[in-house]
TIFI-310992 format. One line per field, with one value per residue (C-alpha): x, y, z. Coordinates in nm, 3 decimals, always signed. Example, Ala and Ser with C-alpha at 12.3 -4.5 7.8 and 13.67 -1.06 7.14 Angstrom:
TIFI-310992
px [+1.230 / +1.367]
py [-0.450 / -0.106]
pz [+0.780 / +0.714]
end
This chain:
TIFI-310992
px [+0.000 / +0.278 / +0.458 / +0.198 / +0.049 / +0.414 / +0.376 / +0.098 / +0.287 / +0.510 / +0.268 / +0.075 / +0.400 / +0.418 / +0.024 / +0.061 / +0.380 / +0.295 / -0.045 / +0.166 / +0.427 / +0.103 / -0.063 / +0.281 / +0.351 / -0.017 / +0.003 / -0.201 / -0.486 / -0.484 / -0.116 / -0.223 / -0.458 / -0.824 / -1.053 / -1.445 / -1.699 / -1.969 / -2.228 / -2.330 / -2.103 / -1.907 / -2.071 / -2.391 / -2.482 / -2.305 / -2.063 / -2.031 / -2.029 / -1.825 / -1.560 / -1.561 / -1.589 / -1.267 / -1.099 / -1.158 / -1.069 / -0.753 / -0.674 / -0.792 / -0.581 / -0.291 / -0.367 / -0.552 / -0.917 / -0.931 / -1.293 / -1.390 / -1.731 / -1.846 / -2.197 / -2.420 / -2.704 / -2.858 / -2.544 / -2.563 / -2.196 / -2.023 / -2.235 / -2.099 / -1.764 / -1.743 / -1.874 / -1.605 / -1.319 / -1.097 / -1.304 / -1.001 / -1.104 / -0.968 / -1.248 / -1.537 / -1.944 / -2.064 / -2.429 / -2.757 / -3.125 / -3.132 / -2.943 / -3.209 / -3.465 / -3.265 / -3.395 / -3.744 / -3.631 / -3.345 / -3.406 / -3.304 / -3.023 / -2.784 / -2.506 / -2.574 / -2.763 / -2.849 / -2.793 / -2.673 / -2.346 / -2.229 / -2.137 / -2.304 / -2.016 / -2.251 / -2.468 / -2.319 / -2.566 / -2.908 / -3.122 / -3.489 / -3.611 / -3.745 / -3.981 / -3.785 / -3.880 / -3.681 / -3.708 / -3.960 / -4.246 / -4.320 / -4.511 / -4.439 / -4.654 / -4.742 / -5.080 / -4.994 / -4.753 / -5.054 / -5.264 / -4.996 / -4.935 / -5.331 / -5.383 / -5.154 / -5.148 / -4.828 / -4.603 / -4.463 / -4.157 / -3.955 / -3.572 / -3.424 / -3.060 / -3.155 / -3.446 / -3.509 / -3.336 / -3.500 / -3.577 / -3.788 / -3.945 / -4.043 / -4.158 / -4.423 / -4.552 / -4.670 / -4.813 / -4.999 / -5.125 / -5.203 / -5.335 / -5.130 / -4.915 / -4.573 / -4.290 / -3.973 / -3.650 / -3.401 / -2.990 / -2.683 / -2.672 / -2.818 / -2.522 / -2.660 / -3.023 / -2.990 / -2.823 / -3.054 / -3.330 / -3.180 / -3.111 / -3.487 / -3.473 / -3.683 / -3.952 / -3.923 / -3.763 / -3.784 / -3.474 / -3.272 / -3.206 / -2.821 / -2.813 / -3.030 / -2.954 / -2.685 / -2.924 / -3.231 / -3.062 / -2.926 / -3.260 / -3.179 / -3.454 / -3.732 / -3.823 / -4.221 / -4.246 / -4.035 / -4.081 / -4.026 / -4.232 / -4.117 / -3.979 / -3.590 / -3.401 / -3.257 / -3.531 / -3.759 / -4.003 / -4.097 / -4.359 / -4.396 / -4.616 / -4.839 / -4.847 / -4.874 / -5.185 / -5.065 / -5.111 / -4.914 / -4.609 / -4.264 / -3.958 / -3.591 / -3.241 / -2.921 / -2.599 / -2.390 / -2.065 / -2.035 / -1.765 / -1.773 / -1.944 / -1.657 / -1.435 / -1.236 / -1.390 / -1.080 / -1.112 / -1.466 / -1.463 / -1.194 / -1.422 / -1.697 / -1.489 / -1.367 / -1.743 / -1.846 / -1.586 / -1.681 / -2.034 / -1.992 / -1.712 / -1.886 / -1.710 / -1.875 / -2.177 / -2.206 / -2.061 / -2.337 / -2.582 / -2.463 / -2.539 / -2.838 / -2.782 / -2.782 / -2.526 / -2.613 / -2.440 / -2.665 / -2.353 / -2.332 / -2.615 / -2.865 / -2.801 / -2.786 / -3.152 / -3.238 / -3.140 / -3.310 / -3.635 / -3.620 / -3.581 / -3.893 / -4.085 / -3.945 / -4.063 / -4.402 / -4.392 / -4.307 / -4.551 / -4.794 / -4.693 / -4.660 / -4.306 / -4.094 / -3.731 / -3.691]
py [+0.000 / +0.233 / +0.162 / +0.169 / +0.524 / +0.697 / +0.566 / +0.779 / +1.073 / +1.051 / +0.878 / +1.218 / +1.433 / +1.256 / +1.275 / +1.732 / +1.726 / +1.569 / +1.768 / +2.098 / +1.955 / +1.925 / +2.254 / +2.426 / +2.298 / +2.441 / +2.723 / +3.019 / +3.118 / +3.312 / +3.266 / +3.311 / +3.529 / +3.429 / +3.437 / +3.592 / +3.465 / +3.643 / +3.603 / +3.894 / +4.121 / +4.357 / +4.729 / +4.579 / +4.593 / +4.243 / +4.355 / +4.639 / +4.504 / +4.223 / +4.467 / +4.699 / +4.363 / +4.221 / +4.592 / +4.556 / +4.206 / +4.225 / +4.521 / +4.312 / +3.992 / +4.074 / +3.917 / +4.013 / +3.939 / +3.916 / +3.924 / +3.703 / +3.790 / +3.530 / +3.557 / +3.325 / +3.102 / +3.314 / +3.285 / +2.932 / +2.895 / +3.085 / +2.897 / +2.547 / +2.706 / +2.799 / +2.410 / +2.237 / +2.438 / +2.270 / +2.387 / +2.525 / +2.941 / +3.036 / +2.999 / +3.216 / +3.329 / +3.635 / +3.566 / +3.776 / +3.687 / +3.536 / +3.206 / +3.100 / +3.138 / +2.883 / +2.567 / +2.670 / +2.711 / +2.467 / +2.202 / +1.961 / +2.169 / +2.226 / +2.131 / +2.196 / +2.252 / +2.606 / +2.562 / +2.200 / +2.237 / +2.616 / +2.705 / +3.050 / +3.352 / +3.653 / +3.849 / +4.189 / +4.421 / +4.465 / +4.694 / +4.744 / +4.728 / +5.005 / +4.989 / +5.259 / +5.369 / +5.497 / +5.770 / +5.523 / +5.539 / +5.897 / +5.864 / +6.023 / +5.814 / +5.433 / +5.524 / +5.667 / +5.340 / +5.097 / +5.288 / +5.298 / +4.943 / +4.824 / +5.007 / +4.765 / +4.418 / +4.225 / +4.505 / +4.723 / +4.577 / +4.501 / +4.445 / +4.223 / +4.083 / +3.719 / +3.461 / +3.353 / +3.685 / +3.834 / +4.131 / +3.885 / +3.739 / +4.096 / +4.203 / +3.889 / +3.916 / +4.286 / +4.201 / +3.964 / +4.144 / +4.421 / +4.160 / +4.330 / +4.168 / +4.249 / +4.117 / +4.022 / +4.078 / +3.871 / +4.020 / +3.914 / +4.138 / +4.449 / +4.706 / +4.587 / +4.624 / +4.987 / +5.074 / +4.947 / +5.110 / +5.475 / +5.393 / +5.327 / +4.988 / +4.854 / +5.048 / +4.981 / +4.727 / +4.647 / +4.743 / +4.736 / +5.054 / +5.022 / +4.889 / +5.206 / +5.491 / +5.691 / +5.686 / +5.795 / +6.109 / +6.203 / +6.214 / +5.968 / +5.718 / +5.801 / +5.645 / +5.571 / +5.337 / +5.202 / +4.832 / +4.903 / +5.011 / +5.324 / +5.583 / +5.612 / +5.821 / +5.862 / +5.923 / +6.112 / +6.216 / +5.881 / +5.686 / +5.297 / +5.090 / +5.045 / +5.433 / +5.457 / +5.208 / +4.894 / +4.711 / +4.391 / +4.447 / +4.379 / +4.297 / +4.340 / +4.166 / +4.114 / +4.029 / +3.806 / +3.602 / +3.229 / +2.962 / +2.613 / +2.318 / +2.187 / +2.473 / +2.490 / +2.640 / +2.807 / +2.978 / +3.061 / +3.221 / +3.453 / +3.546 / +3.618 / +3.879 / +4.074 / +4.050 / +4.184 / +4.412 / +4.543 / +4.601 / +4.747 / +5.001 / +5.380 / +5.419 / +5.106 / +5.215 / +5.522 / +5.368 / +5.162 / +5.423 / +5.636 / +5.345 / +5.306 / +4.981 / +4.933 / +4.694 / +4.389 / +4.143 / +3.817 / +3.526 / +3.169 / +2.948 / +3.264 / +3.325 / +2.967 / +2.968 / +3.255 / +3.089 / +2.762 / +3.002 / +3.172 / +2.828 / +2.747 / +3.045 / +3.135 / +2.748 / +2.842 / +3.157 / +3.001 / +2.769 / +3.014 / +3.254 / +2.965 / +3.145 / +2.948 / +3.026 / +3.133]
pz [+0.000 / +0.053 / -0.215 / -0.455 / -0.258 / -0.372 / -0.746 / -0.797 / -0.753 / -1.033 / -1.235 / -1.134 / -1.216 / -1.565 / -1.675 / -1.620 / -1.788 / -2.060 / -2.053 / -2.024 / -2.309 / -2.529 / -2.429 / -2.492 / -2.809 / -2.908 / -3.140 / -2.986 / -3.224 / -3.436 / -3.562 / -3.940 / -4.111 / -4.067 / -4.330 / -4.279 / -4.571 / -4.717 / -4.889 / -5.049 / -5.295 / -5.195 / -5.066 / -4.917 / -4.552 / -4.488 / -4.601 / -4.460 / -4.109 / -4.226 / -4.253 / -3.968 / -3.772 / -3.943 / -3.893 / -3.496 / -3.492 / -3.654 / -3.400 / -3.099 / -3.203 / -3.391 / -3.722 / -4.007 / -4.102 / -4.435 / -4.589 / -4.873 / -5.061 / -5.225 / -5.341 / -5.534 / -5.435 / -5.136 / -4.912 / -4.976 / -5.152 / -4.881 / -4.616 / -4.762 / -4.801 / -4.471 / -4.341 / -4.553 / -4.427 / -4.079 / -3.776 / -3.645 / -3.594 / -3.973 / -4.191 / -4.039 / -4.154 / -4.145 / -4.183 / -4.228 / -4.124 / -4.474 / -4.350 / -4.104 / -4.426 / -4.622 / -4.486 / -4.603 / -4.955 / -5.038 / -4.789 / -5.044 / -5.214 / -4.957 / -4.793 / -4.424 / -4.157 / -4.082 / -3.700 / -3.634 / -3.907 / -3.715 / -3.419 / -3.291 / -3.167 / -3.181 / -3.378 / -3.439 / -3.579 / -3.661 / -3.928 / -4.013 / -4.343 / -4.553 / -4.835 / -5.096 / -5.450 / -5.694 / -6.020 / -6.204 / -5.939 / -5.880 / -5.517 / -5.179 / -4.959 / -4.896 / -5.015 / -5.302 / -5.384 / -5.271 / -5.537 / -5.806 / -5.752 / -5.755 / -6.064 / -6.248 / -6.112 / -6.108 / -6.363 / -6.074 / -5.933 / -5.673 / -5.608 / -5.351 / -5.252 / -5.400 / -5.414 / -5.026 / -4.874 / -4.592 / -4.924 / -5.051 / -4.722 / -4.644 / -4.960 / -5.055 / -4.663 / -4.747 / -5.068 / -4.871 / -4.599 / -4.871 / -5.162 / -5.394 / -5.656 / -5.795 / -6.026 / -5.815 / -5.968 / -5.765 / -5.760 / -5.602 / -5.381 / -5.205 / -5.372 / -5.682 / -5.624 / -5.502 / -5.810 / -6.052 / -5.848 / -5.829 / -6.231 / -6.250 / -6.404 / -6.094 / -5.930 / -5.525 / -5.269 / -4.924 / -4.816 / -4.505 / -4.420 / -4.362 / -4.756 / -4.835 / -4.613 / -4.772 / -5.081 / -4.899 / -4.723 / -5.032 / -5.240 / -5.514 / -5.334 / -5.151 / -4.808 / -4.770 / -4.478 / -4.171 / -4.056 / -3.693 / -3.396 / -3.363 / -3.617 / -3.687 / -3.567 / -3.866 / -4.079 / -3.860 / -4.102 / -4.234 / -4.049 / -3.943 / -4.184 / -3.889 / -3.877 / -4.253 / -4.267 / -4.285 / -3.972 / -3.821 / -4.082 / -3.914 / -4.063 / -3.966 / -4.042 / -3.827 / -3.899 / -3.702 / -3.663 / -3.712 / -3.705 / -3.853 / -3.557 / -3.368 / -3.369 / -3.066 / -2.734 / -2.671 / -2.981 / -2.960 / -2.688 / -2.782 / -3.104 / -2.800 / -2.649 / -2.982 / -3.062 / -2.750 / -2.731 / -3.085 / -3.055 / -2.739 / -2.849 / -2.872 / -3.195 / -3.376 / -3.241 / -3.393 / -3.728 / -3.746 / -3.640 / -3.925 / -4.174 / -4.066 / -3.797 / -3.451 / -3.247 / -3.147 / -2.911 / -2.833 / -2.817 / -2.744 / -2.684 / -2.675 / -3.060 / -3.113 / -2.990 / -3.195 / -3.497 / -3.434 / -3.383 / -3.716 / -3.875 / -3.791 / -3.821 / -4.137 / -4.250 / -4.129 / -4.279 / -4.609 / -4.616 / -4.543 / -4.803 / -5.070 / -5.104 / -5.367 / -5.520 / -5.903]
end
């Protein structure tokens, strides 16, 4: 008994020296550049926050963030990029609300799981949506676009970031609660969509208002409605839809950080603090403000949860709405 009561010491000694040997001979993340997908082209609100994300990150940690746009398929391609990359901290997502509306569209096109296949670091920002018109609709007021719209069933149209975006979720619920119809024109992209509507080649689009913003204050678009429950500050002068008329019409879209399942703990919880630490900082708060956002910071399980909830309801919804893909 004695002897065998002093064996366990060294056998003790060994086991955390070899556990320190191991944890010493770990390189300390990040020790490369990391790489943050998106999946929207470059200019767009995503984008947008993609970058002043990577900006503060590569600040906070010493390496660079290097964003990587690559649109296509509603997020899709960078999504499945992002899964078949190492879960090892350098291959990251920047989502949108668009990725929890995936599995009701392409349930049997893709590649992953919208919450099973991640693992949820934070969500970062978040923006209501707008409903904006550009030179070809000449109307000032939602009432004024509901009439213009009525008078000629399904010509008037309307732009969105891609078939299944959270453009297009919001856009065929109000023509729903409104019994209007329209002709969708899908891009790749919200930078894209803007254009063509200040260019007049689409008439309207239910816009986030960070993707439309700069536009609206300028006067090339014109701002008739605010999904949100109170006014912006930003736009002070345009009211709610519920104000405006339209009643029970809510739509929004955030924009958050996440990493491929399985990445390390250690390392996720390091991308929790620069999160944290960026949507916290005074200075990205009133960068986002400007563009038309607010900072978010709902991390870990909590957005995990969140996105598992906007799977389904955006299922239901899509049932509901009979919403298909083009």
């Amino acid at each position: 008994m004695k002897i065998g009561g002093n064996l366990r010491w060294p056998i003790a000694a060994a086991g955390m020296a070899a556990a320190m040997a191991a944890h010493a001979q770990a390189p300390a993340w990040p020790a490369k550049p990391v790489r943050v997908l998106v999946g929207f082209s470059a200019g767009g609100p995503t984008d947008v926050v993609a970058r002043a994300f990577a900006d503060h990150a590569s600040r906070a940690l010493g390496q660079p963030f290097v964003v990587d746009n690559k649109p296509g398929a509603n997020t899709i391609l960078a999504a499945e990029a992002a899964v078949a990359a190492p879960a090892d901290g350098y291959t990251l997502l920047l989502g949108a609300t668009n990725h929890t509306m995936i599995p009701a569209l392409y349930s049997q096109r893709v590649k992953f799981d919208a919450v099973r296949s991640f693992a949820p670091v934070c969500s970062l920002a978040a923006s209501p949506t707008v409903l904006v018109v550009g030179p070809s609709m000449q109307v000032k007021s939602l009432d004024a676009f509901l009439q213009a719209v009525k008078a000629e069933p399904g010509k008037r149209t309307y732009a969105t970031p891609g078939s299944g975006s959270s453009g297009h979720f919001a856009s065929a619920q109000f023509t729903r609660l409104t019994a209007t119809s329209m002709n969708h024109i899908p891009y790749k992209g919200a930078a894209q969509a803007i254009t063509d509507l200040m260019g007049g080649q689409v008439d309207s689009s239910f816009a986030t208002l960070g993707s439309a913003l700069p536009q609206i204050q300028s006067g090339k678009l014109t701002a008739l409605a605010v999904a949100a429950p109170q006014r912006s500050a930003l736009l002070p002068n345009v009211p709610t839809f519920e104000e405006a008329g339209v009643k029970g019409y809510a739509a929004d879209a955030w924009y958050g950080l996440l990493a491929p399942a399985g990445t390390p703990p250690a390392v996720l919880a390091a991308l929790r603090r620069v999160a944290t630490e960026f949507a916290q900082a005074p200075a990205t708060r009133e960068k986002l403000r400007s563009l038309g956002m607010e900072a978010q910071n709902t991390c870990a399980e909590a957005f995990g949860a969140q996105l598992a909830r906007e799977v389904r309801l955006y299922g239901e919804l899509a049932r509901a709405l009979d919403l298909k893909t083009e």
